[in-house]
Structures are given as C-alpha cells and as structure tokens.
LUMLUM-56694 format. One record per residue (C-alpha): residue number from 1; residue in three letters; x negated, y, z negated. Coordinates in steps of 0.5 Angstrom, whole numbers. Layout:
BEGIN
REC     n   res      px      py      pz
REC   NUM   ALA       X       Y       Z
...
//
This chain:
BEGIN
REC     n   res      px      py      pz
REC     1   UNK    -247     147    -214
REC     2   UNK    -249     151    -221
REC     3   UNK    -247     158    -221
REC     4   UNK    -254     162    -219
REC     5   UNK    -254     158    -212
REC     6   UNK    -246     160    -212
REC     7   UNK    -248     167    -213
REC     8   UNK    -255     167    -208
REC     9   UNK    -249     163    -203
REC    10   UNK    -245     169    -203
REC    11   UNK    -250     174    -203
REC    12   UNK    -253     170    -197
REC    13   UNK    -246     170    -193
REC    14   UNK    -246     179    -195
REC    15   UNK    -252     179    -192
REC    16   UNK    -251     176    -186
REC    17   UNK    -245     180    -184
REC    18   UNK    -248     186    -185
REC    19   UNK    -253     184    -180
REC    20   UNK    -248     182    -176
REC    21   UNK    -245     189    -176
REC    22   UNK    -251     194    -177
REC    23   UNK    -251     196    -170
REC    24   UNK    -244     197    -169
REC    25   UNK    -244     202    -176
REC    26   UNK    -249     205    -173
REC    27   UNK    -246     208    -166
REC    28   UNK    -240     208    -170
REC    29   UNK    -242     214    -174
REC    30   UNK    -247     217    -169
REC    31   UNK    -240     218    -164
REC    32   UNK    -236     220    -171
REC    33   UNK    -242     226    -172
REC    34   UNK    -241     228    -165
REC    35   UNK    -234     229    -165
REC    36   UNK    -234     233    -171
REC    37   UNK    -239     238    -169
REC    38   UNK    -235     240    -162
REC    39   UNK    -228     239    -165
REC    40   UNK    -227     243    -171
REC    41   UNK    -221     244    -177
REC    42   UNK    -219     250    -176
REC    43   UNK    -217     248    -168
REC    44   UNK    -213     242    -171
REC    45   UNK    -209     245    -176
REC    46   UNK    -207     250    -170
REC    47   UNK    -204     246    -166
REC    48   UNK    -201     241    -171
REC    49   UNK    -195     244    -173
REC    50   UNK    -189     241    -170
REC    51   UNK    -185     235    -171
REC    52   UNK    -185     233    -164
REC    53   UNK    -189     227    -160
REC    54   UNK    -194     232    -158
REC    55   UNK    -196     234    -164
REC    56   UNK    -195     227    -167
REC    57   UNK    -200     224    -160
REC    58   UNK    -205     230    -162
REC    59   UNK    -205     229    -169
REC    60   UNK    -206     220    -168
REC    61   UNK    -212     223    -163
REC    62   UNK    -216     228    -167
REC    63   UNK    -215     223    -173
REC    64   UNK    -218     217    -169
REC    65   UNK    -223     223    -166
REC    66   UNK    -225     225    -175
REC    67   UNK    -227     218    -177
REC    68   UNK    -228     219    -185
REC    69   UNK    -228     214    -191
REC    70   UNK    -219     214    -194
REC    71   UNK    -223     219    -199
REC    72   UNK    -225     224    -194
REC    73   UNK    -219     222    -190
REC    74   UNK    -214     225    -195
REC    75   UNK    -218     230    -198
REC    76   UNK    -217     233    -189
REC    77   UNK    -210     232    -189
REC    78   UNK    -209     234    -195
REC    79   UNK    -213     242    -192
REC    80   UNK    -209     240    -185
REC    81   UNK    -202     240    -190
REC    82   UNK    -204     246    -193
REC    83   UNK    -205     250    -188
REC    84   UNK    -198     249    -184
REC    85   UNK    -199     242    -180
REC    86   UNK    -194     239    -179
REC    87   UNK    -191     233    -185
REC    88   UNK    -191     228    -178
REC    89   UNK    -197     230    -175
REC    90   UNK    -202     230    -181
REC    91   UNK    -199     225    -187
REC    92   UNK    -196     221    -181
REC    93   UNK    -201     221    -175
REC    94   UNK    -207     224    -177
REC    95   UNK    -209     222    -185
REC    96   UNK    -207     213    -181
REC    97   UNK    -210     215    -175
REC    98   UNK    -217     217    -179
REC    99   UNK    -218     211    -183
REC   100   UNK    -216     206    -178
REC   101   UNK    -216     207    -172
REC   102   UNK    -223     210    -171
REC   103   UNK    -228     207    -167
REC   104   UNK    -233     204    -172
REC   105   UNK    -228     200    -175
REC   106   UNK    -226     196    -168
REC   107   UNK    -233     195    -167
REC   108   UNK    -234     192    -174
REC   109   UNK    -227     188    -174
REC   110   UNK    -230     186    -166
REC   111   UNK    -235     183    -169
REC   112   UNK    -232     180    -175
REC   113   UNK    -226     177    -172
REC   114   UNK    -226     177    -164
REC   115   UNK    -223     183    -160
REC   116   UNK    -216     180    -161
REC   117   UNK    -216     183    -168
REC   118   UNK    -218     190    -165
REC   119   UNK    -213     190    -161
REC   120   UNK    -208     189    -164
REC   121   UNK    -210     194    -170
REC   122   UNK    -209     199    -165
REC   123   UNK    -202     197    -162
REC   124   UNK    -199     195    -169
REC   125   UNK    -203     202    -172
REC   126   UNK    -199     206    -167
REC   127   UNK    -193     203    -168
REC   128   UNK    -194     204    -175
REC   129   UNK    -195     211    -174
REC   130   UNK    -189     212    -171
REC   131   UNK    -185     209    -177
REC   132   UNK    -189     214    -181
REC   133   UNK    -186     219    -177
REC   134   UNK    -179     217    -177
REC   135   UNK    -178     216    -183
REC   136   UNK    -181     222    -185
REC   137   UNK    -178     226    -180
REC   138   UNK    -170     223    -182
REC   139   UNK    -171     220    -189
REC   140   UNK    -175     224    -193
REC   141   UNK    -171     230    -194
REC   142   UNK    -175     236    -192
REC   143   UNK    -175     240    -198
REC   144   UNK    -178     235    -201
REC   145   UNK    -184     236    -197
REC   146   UNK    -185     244    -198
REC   147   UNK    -184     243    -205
REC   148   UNK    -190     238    -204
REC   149   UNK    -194     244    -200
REC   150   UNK    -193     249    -206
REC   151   UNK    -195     244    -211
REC   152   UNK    -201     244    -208
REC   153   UNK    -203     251    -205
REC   154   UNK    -202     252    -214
REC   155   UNK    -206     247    -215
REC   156   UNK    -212     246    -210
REC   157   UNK    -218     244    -212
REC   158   UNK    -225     245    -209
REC   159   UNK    -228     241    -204
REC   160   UNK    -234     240    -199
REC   161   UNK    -232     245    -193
REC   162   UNK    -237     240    -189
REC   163   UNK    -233     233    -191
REC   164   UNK    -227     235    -195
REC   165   UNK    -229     231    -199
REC   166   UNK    -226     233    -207
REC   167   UNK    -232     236    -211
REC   168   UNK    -233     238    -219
REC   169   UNK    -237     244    -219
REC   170   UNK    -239     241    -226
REC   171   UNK    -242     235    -224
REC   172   UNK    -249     236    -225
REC   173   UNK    -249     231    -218
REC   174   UNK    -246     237    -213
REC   175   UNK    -250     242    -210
REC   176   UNK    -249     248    -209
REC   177   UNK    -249     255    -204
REC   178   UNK    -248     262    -205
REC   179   UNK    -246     266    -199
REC   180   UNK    -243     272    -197
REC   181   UNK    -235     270    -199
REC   182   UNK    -238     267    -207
REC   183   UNK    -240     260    -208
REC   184   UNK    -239     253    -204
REC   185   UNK    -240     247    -207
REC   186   UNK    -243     240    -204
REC   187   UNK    -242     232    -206
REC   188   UNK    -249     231    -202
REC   189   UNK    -254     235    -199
REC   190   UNK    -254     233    -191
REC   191   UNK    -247     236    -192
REC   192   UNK    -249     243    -195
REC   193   UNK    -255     242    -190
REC   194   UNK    -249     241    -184
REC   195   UNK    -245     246    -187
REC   196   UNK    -251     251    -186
REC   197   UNK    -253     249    -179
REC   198   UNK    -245     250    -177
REC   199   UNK    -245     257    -180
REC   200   UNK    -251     258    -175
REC   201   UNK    -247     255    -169
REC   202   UNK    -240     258    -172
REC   203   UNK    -239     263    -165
REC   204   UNK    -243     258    -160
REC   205   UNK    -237     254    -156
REC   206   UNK    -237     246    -156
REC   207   UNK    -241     246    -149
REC   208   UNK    -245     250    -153
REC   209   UNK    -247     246    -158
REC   210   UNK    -247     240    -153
REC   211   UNK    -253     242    -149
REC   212   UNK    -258     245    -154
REC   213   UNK    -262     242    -159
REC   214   UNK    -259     245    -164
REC   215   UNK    -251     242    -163
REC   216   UNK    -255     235    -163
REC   217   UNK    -258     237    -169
REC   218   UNK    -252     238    -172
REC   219   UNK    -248     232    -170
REC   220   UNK    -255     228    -172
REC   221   UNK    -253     231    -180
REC   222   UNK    -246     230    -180
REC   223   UNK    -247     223    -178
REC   224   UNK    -251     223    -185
REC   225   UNK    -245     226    -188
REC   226   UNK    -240     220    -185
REC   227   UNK    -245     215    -188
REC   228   UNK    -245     219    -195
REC   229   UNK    -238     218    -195
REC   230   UNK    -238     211    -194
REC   231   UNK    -244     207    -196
REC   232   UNK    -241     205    -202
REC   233   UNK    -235     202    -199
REC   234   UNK    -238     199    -193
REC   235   UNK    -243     196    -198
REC   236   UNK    -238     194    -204
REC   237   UNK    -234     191    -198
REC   238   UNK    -240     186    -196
REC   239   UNK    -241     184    -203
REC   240   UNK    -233     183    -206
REC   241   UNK    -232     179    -200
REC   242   UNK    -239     174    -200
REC   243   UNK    -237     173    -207
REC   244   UNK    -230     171    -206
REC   245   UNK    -231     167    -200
REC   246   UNK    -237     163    -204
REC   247   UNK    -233     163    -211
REC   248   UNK    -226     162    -210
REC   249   UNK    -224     155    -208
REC   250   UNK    -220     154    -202
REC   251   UNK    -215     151    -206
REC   252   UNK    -213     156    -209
REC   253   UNK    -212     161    -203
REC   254   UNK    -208     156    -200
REC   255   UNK    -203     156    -206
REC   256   UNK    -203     164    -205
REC   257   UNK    -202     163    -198
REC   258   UNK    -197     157    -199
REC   259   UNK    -191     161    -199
REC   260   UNK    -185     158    -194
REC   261   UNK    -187     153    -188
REC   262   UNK    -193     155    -184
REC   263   UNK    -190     159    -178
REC   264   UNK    -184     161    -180
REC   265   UNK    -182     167    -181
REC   266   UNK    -182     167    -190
REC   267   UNK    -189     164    -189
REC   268   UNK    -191     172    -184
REC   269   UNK    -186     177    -188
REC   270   UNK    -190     173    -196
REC   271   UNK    -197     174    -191
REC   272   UNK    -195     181    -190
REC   273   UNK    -193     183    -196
REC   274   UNK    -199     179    -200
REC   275   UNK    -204     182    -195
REC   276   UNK    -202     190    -198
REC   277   UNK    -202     187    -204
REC   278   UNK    -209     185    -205
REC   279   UNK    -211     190    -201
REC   280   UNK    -207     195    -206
REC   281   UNK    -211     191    -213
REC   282   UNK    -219     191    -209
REC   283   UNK    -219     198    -208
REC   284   UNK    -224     198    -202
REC   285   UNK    -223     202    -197
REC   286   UNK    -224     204    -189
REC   287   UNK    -229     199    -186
REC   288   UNK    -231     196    -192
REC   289   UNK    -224     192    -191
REC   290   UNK    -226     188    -186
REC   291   UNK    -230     183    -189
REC   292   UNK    -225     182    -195
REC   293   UNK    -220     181    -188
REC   294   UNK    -225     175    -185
REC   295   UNK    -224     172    -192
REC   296   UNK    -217     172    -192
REC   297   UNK    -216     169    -185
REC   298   UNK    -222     165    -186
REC   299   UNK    -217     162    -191
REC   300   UNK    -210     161    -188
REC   301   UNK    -207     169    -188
REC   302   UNK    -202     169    -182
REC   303   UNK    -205     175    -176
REC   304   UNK    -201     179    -179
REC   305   UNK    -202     179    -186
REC   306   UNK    -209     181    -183
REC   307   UNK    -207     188    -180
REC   308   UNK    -202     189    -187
REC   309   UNK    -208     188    -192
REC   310   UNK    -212     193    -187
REC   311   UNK    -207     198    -187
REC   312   UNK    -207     198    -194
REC   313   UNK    -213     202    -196
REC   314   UNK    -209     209    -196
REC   315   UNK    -205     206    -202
REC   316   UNK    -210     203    -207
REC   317   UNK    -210     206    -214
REC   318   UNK    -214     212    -214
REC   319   UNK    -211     215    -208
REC   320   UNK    -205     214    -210
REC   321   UNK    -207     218    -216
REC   322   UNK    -210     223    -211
REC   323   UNK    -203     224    -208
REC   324   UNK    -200     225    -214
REC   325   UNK    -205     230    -215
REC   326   UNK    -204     234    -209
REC   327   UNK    -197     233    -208
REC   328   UNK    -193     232    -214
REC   329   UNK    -191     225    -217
REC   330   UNK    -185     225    -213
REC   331   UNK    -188     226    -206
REC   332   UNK    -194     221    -209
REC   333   UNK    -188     215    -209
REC   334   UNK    -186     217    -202
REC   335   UNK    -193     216    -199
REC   336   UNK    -194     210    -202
REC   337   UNK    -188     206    -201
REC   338   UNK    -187     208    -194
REC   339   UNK    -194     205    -192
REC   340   UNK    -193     200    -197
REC   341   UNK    -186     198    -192
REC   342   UNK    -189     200    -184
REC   343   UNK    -195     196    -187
REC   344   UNK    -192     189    -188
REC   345   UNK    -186     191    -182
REC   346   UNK    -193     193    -177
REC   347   UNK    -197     186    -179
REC   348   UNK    -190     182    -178
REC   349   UNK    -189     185    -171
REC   350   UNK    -196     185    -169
REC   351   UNK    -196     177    -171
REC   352   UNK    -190     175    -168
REC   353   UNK    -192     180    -161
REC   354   UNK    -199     176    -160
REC   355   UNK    -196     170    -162
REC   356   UNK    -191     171    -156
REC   357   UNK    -197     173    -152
REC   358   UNK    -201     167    -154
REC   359   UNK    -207     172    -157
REC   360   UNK    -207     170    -164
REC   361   UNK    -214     166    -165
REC   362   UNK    -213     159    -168
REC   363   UNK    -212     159    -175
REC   364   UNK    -220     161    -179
REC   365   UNK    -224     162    -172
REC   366   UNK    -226     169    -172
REC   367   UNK    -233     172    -168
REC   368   UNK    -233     176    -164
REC   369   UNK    -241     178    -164
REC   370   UNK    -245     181    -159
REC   371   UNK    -249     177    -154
REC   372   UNK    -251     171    -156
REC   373   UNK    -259     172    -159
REC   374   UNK    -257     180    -157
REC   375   UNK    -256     182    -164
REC   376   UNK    -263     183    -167
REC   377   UNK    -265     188    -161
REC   378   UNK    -259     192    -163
REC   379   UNK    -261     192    -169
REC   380   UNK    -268     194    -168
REC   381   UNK    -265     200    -164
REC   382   UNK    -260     202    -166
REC   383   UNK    -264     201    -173
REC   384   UNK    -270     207    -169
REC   385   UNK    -263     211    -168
REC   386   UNK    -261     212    -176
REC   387   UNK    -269     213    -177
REC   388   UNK    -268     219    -172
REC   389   UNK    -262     221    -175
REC   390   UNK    -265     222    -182
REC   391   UNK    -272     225    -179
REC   392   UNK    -268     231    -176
REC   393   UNK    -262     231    -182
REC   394   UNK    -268     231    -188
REC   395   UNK    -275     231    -185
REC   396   UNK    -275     236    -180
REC   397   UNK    -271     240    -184
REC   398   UNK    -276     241    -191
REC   399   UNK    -281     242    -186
REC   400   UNK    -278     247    -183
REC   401   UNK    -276     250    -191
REC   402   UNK    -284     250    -193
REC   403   UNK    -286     253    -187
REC   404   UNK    -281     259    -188
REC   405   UNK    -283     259    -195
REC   406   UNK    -290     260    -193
REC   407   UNK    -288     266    -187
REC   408   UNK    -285     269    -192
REC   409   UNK    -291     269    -198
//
C-alpha cells in the first residue's frame, strides 16, 4: 500500500468515527449550554469552600454539570480557587469531573467503545477524585495550597468572563466589549454575544430563563461557546487516531504493549502507566481522547490502560505550564504527579474490578453505536439542531443588530 492510499485510509477511518458520533457531540453540548445557563460560578464558588464529602459531591456534580474543553476546565478552577473554593472541591472534584465525567464524553465513548467503557469511566473517575482528595487533604501540606492561591491573586491574568477561557488582549483575534466596569475581552464572538445576553438576564432566576425564549436563547449561544472551545480538540482527536491506526503497524503496538505477560498484574500496572504517558506526549485533550483510546484498545492496552490514557488530559504539557503559571512551580508538580499516580492506580483498579465483574469486552471489540441503520436519522436531526442553534447564535442576532441600527437612524 503506497503512502497516498495510507493516508486516504486513515482519513477515511477520522470520517467515519466522526459520523458515528456527530449526533452525540451534538446533544452533548446542547445539554452542556443548558446547564450553564441556569447554573452560574458565582453560586458554586459559594458553597465550595469546605474540605468535606459534601463540598467534595457538590464540586464532583457542578464540574460534571460545567462540561469544557481541559482548557477551559482549568481556566474555571483556577477562578473557582481563587475566590476561596476549596482545594478538594475544585483541584480535586471540580476541575477532574469537568473534562471526564461530563456527558458528551460518555456519549462518544458509548459509541466508540461500548457502554462498559462509559461506566467504568465514571466509577473509576470517582474514585480517582476521591484519591485526589485524599491526597490533597493529608499529603500536600496546607501552606502550600495558600501560597498557590497568592501566586495567583498576584498573577492572574485576563479571561473570557463567558468561557474562562485565558485571552491576550493584544491578540488581534480577541474581541472586545466596553462596559460600565472597563474593558471585557472574548476568545470569539458567540461567547461576547452569550455574555451580553446573560448581562440581559442577570436578575431573572433559572426558572426564569427556562421558560422564556430569551433563556433558550442564551443556552443555544453557550452551546456555541463549548463548540468554540473544543472543535479543535474533537477534530485533532479524529485526525491523530485515523492517522496512527492506518500508519502505525501493529507489530509495533504489540511491542509497546508486550511488557510482562498478558493478564498479569505487570502487564495492567506497565498498560496504566503507558496509557498516562501517551496520553501526556499526544497533547489531545477532553473527547478528542476517545478516538486515540479506540486506537489503543483496538491494538492489545489492557481496559485499564484505557481509562489511564483518558484521565491523562489534565497533565498534557501546556497545562502542565498553565499550572505553573497560575500556582507557582511547586504546586504545578504536585498536580501533575498527583493525576499522574491516581490515573494509573484508577485504571489498575477499575481493570481488575471489571474483570472480577465479567465486564471487561474481549481483547479490541469495541462498538457501541445507536441502533443498527439509526445513525444517519440522528445525524440529519440533530444536524437540524446545531443549524438552529447557529441561526439564533449568529443569524438572528446580526439581524437584530441591523434593524436597532436602522431605528436609531
């Protein structure tokens, strides 16, 4: 097979797992842009200051309830921190919960892999969470977290009030707004115009907003904020895997997963900690993981080495430098040693839990699409959707923007 017919295979196999999950990114981000319209910062950051399991569950929830790209994740921690939360609540449940428990991932990961794989991300992501926590509540001495909370009240820079996204105001690509309290600044400009609309709504209650055009309005231009954030992701996800799984030989994969004899405990613990390290040197981050996983299971990764490279997205390089930014050199370690060891204890447990179980799928099946022939109908509605959501994020409001203009001539 010559090189050109590699590369249209592998772009062929990126295609054909993003038609496969178009509809689930789709209703995915629609409920991610309806949550974030009735649930605001400001009313988790109130009630995520304790180190306890209720701050520990509501921070678990609200980040599972926030979906974001690790990008963004981080960047809402990182305000969630600054403004007295908790380091268990929002570096343990909140900022973990946000990029791998969230519903458009389960619902990629369903498809791509079969439902046992969404489970177990969600049992063996809580217990992760509750490792974080424990070693942030009785390892990490405490002075060293308010030391990192100074580093970044003295070092915080600007960031997208809508998405939390980081910003450089000298970017010719942010946008800007001016309003009463000075200057606001945009990565795009579906999260300015959700941020004006939910200046508009600022003193209407959720119910409010969930009965009125307007509310809808405004979860239709978040949904476009959480696509800004992370088509790129989703799309370098597709495009690495098709490439790898149509140009890397299999040979080669069963060296890398050859260490120690299938099915014994060297051969789960080398899976794990190989899982983390691919997922750490691939820098994809959040859904565009899951495609990369598929690759890696497809090819002999032991079920936990999966759900280890899926947990690795908070530790890639640039957010490994992001932390280092906001908290200091020291705390940057930390986080990044800390995920790096619960992500391979995780996947070790959860394997050996769902062998004990019988869950575990034979070694590379995966699948778990919708109904046979039922993808295509989804795709065409949920397609009608996303079109929607569009028209009234960027349609409906130049419209409205050129007829004000008019009236005011």
């Amino acid at each position: 097979m010559t090189v050109v017919e590699t590369l249209v295979e592998g772009l062929t196999l990126a295609a054909e797992m993003g038609w496969e999950t178009w509809w689930a990114l789709v209703l995915g981000f629609t409920i991610a842009g309806a949550v974030e319209t009735f649930v605001s910062e400001e009313k988790m950051s109130a009630v995520l200051g304790g180190h306890g399991w209720r701050e520990l569950g509501l921070g678990t929830l609200f980040g599972a309830a926030s979906s974001s790209c690790s990008f963004g994740a981080v960047a809402t921690t990182k305000s969630l921190f600054k403004k007295g939360a908790s380091p268990v609540a929002s570096l343990a449940a909140f900022q973990f919960a946000s990029t791998n428990l969230v519903i458009e991932l389960g619902l990629v990961m369903w498809i791509l892999l079969g439902w046992q794989f969404v489970i177990a991300d969600y049992v063996a992501g809580l217990f992760l969470i509750g490792l974080l926590a424990l070693t942030f509540r009785y390892v990490v001495p405490d002075g060293w977290f308010e030391t990192a909370r100074e580093h970044l009240r003295s070092s915080e820079g600007v960031r997208d009030p809508s998405c939390g996204m980081e910003v450089d105001p000298t970017d010719d690509d942010v946008v800007e707004l001016d309003t009463d309290g000075g200057t606001e600044y945009f990565c795009s400009e579906s999260c300015k115009s959700a941020y004006v609309e939910s200046q508009q709504q600022a003193d209407a209650t959720w119910r409010d907003r969930l009965l009125t055009r307007d509310g809808w309005r405004l979860a239709s231009k978040n949904t476009l904020g959480e696509w800004d954030m992370l088509w790129t992701d989703i799309v370098a996800g597709f495009l690495i895997a098709g490439l790898i799984g149509a140009f890397v030989p299999r040979s080669w994969w069963t060296t890398l997963f050859g260490i120690g004899a299938e099915g014994t405990l060297t051969w789960v613990v080398a899976s794990a900690v190989i899982g983390v390290v691919v997922g750490v040197v691939t820098f994809v981050c959040s859904v565009g993981n899951v495609p990369f996983a598929l690759i890696l299971w497809s090819n002999g990764i032991a079920f936990g080495g999966v759900m280890s490279f899926i947990f690795a997205d908070l530790i890639v390089p640039t957010i490994t430098d992001a932390y280092r930014r906001y908290y200091g050199l020291r705390m940057a370690a930390v986080l990044f040693v800390s995920i790096f060891v619960t992500a391979v204890v995780s996947g070790v447990a959860i394997h050996y839990l769902w062998s004990g179980l019988g869950l575990v799928p034979p070694a590379g099946e995966a699948g778990g699409t919708a109904p046979s022939g039922y993808t295509t109908y989804l795709n065409v509605a949920f397609t009608l959707l996303f079109l929607g959501q569009v028209y009234v994020g960027y349609v409906s409001d130049a419209g409205e923007e050129g007829t004000a203009e008019t009236h005011a001539h």
